[in-house]
Every structure is written in C-alpha cells, then in structure tokens.
N, C-alpha and C positions, 0 to 999 in steps of 0.2 A: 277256330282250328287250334289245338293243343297240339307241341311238338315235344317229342321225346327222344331224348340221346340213346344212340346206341354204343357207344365206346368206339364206332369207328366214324371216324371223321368227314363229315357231312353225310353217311349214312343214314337216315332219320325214319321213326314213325312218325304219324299225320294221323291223330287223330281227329275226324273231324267233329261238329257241333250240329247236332243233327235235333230238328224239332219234330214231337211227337204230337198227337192227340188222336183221338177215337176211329180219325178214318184212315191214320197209316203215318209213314214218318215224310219228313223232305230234309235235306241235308245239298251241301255244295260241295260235290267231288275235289274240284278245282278250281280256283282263281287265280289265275295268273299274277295280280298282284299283290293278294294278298300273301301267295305264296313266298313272292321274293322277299314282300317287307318281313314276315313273321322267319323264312330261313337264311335267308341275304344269298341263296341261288338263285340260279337262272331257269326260268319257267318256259321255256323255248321249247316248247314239244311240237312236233311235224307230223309225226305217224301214231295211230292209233293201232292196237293190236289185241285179239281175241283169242281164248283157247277155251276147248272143251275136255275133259280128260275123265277117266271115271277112278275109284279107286286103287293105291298100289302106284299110279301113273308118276314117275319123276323123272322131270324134265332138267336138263342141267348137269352141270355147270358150264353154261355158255357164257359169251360174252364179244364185241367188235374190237378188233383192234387200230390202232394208227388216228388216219383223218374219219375214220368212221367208228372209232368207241362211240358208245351212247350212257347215254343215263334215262334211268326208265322209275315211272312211279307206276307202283303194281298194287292191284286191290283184286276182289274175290268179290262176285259178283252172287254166285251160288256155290255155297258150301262152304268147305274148310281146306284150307293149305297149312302145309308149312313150309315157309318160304326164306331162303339160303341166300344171303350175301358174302362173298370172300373178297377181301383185298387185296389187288393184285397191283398195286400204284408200287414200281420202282422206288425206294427209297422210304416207304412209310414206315413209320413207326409200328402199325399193324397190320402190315406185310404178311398174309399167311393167315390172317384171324379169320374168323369169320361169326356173322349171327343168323341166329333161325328166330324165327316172327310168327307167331300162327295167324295167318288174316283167313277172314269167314264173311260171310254176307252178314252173320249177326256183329260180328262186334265192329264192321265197317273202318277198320283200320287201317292203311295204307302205310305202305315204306318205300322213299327215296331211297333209289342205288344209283350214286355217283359214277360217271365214268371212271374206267381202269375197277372195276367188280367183276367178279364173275356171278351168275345168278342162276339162281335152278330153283325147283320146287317140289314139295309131293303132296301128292291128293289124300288128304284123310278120312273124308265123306268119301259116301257111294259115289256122287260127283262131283265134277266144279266148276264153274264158269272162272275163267282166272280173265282181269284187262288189263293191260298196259299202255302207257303214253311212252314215246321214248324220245327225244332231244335230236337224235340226228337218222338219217336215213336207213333201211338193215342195205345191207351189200354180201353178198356172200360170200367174196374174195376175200373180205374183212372178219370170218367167223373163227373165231378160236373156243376151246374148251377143254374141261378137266374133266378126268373119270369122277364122276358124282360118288363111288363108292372108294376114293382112294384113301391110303391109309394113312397117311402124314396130316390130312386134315378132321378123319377122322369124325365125320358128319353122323350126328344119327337124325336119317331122315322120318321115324318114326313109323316105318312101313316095313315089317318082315319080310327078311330077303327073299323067301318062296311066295311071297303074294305082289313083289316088285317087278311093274311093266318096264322097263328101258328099251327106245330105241336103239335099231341097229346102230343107226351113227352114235348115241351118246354110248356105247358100248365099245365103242375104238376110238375113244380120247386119251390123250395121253396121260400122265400122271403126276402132281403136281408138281416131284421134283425138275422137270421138265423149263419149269419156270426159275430157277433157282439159279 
C-alpha cells in the first residue's frame, strides 16, 4: 500500500499493491493493520455501504455531524468518479479547501476522508458502482450538507450542468457560507 498527501490533513489516497498475471489481478482492499501502521489512523469501520448511479449523477456534499461524524474510505468498484472532499474541522488551517480525486475500478485507488469532511461525488462513466467503509454508524438526525454547486467553493465536478442529476434533498442544502 502507497500513501499519498493530499494537502489536507489526514485526508489521504491508498494506493493499493495489487498483483497481476494472465488470469486477472488480486489486491487487498483493506487491512486493518496495515492501515494504521502505514497512516497512524484509526481503522475502526462498522458499516459497509454501496451505491449505483449512472452518468451526470452527483451526490454530495454530505456529511454526520456531533457524536455521529464519520470518516469513510471510498473506492469505485465499476467505473469512474470524481470524488470531493471539503474541510469543514472548526479551526483548520484548510478550513474551506477542498480536493477532487478521480477513483475508477481501473486505477483502484482509494481516499480516506477524516471526520469533520463533507464529501460528495460525480459519475463520469455511463456508470458506477461507488463502496464505502465508514467509522461510526449513519443516523439521520445527524445529516448535514452543502449545496454541491455553491459558489464560494467553487467545485468543478466535471459534468455539465444540463446533463447534471441532483437529488431533491441535495438540491435544498444550504450554502457554504452557512458554516462560516
């Protein structure tokens, strides 16, 4: 497993070490331990979580708040994402940044998003199988999120706004000044 900075702090890619030959590849999504020694976080994932989406589909910018933030490592199962982390930790230094990752089933890439992130994603393929691990339990009392198209952050989620799916709900989130 190769780990790669992303300028926000303990935000990370995972690339993993995946072995090939004639009848296909095999790789290890996750190890618990190796994870912690190679990132010195905590590998404590409880729920498991699946989405299907086809292209145009962006989901996001959610995220838990209080005793129920989570921290989620996200990978693409089938197809292409581009896939959005924002830092929203009270007092950080990148407070307000954020980065986009493109994860695919081919280049089997993975990014850790620390709790206090918001995260969203959009589909660049026809489809995608997007998975998630995430650290503490969802709750829905606990659901906050940002309009994915607002303008202070300034996202380009790489999908033209007339061929852009958004749910009703992520369509009446509030706007990032909100948080400010």
């Amino acid at each position: 497993m190769e780990i790669q900075e992303t300028g926000l702090k303990d935000c990370i890619i995972i690339k993993p070490r995946i072995f090939e030959d004639p009848r296909g590849y095999l790789f290890e999504s996750f190890n618990k331990k190796t994870f912690e020694e190679k990132t010195g976080l905590s590998g404590n994932f409880v729920q498991d979580n699946q989405s299907f989406s086809s292209y145009g589909v962006i989901r996001g910018l959610h995220a838990q708040s209080g005793e129920f933030a989570q921290a989620k490592l996200v990978r693409v199962l089938k197809g292409e994402v581009l896939d959005v982390a924002v830092d929203v930790r009270p007092g950080s230094p990148t407070f307000g940044k954020h980065i986009s990752v493109r994860l695919s089933a081919e280049n089997k890439l993975q990014l850790y998003i620390p709790r206090g992130f918001l995260h969203g994603f959009s589909v660049l393929s026809e489809t995608a199988e997007f998975f998630y691990k995430c650290d503490n339990f969802y709750q829905k009392s606990a659901e906050v999120g940002i309009m994915y198209n607002d303008a202070d952050l300034n996202i380009d989620w790489m999908v033209p706004a007339d061929k852009a799916s958004v749910s009703e709900k992520d369509l009446i989130l509030q706007p990032f000044s909100s948080l400010k």
